[in-house]
C-alpha positions as CSV (number, residue, x, y, z in Angstrom):
1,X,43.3,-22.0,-0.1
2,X,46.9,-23.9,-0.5
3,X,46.9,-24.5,2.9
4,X,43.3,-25.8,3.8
5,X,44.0,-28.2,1.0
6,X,47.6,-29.0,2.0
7,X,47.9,-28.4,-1.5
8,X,46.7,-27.5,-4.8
9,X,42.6,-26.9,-4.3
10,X,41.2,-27.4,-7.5
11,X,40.4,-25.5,-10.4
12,X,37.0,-25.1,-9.5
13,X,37.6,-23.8,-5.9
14,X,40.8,-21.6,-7.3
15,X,38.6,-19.8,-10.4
16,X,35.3,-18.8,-7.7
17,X,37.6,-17.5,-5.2
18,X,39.3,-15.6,-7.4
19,X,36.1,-14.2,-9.2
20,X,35.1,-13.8,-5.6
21,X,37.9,-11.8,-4.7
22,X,37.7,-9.4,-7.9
23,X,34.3,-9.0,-7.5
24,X,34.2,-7.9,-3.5
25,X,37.9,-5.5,-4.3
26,X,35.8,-4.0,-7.1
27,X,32.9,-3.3,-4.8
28,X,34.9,-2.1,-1.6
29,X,37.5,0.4,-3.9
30,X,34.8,1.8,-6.0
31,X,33.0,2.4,-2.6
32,X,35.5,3.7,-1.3
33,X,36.2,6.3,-4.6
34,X,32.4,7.1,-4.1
35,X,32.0,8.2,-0.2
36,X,35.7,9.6,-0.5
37,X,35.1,12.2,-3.6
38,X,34.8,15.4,-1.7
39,X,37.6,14.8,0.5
40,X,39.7,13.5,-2.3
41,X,38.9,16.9,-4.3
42,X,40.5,19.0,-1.4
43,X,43.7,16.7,-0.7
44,X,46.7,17.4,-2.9
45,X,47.5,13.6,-3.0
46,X,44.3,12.6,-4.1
47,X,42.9,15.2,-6.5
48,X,43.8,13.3,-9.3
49,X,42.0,10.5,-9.1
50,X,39.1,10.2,-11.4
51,X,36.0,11.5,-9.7
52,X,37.4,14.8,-8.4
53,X,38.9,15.1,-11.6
54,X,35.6,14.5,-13.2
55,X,36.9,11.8,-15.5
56,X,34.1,9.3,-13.9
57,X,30.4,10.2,-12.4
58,X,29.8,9.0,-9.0
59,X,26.4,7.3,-10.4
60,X,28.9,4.9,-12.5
61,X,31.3,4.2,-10.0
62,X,28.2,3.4,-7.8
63,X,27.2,0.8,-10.6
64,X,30.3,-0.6,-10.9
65,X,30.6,-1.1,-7.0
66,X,27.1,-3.2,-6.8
67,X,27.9,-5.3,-9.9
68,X,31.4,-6.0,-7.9
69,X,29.1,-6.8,-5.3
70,X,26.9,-9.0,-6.7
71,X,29.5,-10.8,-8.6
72,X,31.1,-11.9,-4.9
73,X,27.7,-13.2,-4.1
74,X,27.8,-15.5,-7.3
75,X,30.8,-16.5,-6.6
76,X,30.2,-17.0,-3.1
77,X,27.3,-19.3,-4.2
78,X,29.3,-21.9,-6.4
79,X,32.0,-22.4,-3.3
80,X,29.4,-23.7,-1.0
81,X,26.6,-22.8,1.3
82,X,28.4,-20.9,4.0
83,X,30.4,-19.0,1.8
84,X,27.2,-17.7,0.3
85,X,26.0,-17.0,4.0
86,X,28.6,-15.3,4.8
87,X,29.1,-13.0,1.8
88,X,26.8,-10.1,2.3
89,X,28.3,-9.7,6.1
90,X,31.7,-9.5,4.2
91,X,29.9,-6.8,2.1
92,X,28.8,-5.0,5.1
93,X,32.9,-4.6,6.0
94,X,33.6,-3.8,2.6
95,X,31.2,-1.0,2.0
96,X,31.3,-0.1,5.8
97,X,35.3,0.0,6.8
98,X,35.7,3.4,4.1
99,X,33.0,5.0,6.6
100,X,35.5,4.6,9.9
101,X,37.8,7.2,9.3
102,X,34.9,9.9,10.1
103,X,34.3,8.8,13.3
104,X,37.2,6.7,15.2
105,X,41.2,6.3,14.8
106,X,40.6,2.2,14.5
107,X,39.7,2.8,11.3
108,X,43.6,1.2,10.4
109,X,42.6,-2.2,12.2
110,X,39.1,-2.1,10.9
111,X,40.8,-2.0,7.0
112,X,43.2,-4.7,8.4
113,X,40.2,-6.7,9.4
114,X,38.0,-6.1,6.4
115,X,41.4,-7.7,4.3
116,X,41.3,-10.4,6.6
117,X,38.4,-11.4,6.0
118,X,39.9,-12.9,2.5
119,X,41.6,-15.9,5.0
120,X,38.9,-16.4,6.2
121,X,37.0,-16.7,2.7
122,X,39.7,-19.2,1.2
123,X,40.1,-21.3,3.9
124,X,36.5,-21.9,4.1
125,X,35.9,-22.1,0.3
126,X,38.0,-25.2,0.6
127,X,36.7,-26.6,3.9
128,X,33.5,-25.2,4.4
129,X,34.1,-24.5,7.8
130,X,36.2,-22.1,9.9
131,X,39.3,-23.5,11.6
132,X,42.0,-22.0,14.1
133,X,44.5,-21.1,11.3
134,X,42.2,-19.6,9.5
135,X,42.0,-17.2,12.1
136,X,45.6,-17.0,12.6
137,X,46.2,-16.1,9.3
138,X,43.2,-13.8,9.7
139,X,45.2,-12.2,12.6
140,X,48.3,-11.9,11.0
141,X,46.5,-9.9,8.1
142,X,44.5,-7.6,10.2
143,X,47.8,-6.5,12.3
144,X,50.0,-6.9,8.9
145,X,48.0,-4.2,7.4
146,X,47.0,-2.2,10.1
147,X,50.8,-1.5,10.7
148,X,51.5,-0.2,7.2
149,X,48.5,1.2,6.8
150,X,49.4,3.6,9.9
151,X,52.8,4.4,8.1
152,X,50.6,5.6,5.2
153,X,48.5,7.8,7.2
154,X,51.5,9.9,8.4
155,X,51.4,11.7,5.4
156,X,48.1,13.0,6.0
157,X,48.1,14.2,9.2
158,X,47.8,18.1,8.6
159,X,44.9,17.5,6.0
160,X,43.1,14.7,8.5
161,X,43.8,17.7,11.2
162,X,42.2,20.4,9.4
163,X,39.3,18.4,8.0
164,X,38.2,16.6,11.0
165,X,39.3,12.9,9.9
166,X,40.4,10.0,12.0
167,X,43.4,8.5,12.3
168,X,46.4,7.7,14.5
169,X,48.8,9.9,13.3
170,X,45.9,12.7,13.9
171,X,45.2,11.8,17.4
172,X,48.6,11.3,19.1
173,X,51.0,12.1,16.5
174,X,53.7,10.7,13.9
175,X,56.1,9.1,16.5
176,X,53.1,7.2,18.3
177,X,51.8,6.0,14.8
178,X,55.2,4.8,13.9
179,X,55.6,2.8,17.0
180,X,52.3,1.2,17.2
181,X,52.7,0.1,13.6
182,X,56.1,-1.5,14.7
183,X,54.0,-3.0,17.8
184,X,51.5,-4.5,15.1
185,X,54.1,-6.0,12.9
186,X,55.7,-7.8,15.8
187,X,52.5,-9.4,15.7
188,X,52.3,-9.8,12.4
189,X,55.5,-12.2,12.8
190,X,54.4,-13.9,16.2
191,X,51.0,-14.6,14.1
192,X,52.7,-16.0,11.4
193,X,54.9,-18.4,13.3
194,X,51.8,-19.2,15.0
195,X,50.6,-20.1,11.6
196,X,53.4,-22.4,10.5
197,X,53.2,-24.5,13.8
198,X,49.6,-24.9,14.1
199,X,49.5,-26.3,10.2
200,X,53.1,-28.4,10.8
201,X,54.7,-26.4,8.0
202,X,58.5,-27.8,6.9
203,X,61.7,-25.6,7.2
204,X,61.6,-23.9,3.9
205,X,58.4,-22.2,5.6
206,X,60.4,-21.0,8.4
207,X,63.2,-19.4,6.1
208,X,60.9,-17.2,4.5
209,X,59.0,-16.4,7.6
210,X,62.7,-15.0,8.6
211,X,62.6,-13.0,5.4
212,X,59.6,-11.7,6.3
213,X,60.7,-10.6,9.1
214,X,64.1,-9.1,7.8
215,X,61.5,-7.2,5.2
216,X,59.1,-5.6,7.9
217,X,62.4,-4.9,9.9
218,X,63.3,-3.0,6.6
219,X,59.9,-1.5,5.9
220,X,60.4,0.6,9.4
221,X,63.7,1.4,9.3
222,X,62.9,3.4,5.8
223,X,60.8,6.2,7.7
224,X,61.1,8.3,10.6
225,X,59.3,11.0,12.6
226,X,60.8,13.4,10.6
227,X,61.7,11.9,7.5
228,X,59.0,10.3,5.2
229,X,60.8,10.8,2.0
230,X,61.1,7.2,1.4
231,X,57.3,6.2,2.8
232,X,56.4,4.9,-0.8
233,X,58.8,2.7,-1.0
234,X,58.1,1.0,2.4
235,X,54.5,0.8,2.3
236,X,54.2,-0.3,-1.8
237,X,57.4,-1.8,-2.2
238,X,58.3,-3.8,0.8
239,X,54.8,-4.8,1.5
240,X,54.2,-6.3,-2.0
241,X,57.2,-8.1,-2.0
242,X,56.2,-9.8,1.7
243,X,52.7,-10.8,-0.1
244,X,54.9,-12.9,-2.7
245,X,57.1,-14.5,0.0
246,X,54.6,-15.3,2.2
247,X,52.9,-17.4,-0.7
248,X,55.8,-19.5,-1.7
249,X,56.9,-20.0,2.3
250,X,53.6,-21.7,2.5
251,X,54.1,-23.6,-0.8
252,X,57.6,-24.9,0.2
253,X,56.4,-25.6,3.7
254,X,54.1,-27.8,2.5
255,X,56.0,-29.5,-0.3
256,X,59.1,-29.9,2.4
């Protein structure tokens, strides 16, 4: 949104997206709770959550995931016309991406795209229309995520094994997983300095992209083949922290 403006958006733009965006999370994670329950039950590092625990009813979590839904599609409807076109194809990849993990390993880049998607979404809530950093910065995000998200699967592979799920780590192993996700965030930073020249961001821009950078440099040199001890850390901490940066590179490109 900041930078299809070149700036503050507006209240009224800033409020719907944001509505937007809690309404289509909402839909996509209790979706995801929903189709997930009986493999969640079985897998020691998801038994606790609330279905498998019981603590919710999957008719509920359905209820909440179609009000989510339909509260995007309000949303979308006070940004402009082809925000509201667009929405229920974004609803397709939000509902749709929790299905891929049953039936291909791209299941990481199809999550990274489904995210993405929320460029795309701002940029054109501002602009109503798509433009090419818009899809840069859809890029970056699809790759961004992909790449942690295939640290995270490492520590599934035995139950994905056994159970018949999809995933990287699965299919060719820890070491490959951990090298394509390095391959992905190398694109992740070539996307993002992509994104700062095509928009004619200032310095200040550049000096977080380089913390960026340091941090994703960081994020794999916490976990190994062997050693995942410290995967939390790199895939919650470091991650969230490049969200934040990212944010206010863009505001201080722009201001400077």
């Amino acid at each position: 949104m900041v930078l299809a403006a070149r700036g503050w958006p507006g209240w009224w733009t800033v409020v719907w997206v944001t509505v937007a965006m809690a309404g289509g999370r909402t839909c996509a994670m209790a979706t995801n709770r929903v189709i997930d329950r009986f493999i969640d039950a079985l897998n020691p590092r998801t038994a606790g959550r609330h279905l498998p625990r019981g603590l919710l009813r999957a008719w509920e979590l359905t209820a909440l995931a179609a009000a989510g839904a339909a509260l995007m599609v309000v949303a979308a409807g006070m940004l402009n016309p082809l925000c509201l076109a667009l929405a229920p194809l974004a609803l397709v990849f939000l509902v749709g991406y929790s299905y891929t993990k049953y039936v291909t390993w791209t299941s990481h880049w199809i999550l990274g795209f489904t995210d993405g998607i929320a460029a795309g979404g701002g940029w054109i809530a501002v602009t109503g229309r798509f433009d090419p950093p818009a899809l840069a910065l859809w890029f970056a995000l699809t790759v961004w995520i992909a790449g942690f998200d295939l640290i995270y699967a490492c520590q599934d592979v035995d139950f994905d094994r056994a159970h018949g799920l999809h995933s990287v780590p699965a299919r060719f192993g820890i070491a490959a997983a951990l090298a394509m996700a390095r391959l992905n965030h190398a694109l992740t930073a070539v996307a993002l300095a992509a994104l700062g020249w095509m928009t004619g961001l200032g310095p200040l821009y550049w000096v977080g992209w380089l913390v960026i950078v340091a941090l994703l440099a960081y994020e794999h040199a916490l976990v190994r083949p062997h050693d995942l001890s410290r995967l939390n850390i790199a895939f919650f901490n470091v991650n969230g922290y490049i969200a934040v940066i990212a944010l206010i590179a863009v505001i201080a490109g722009l201001w400077r």
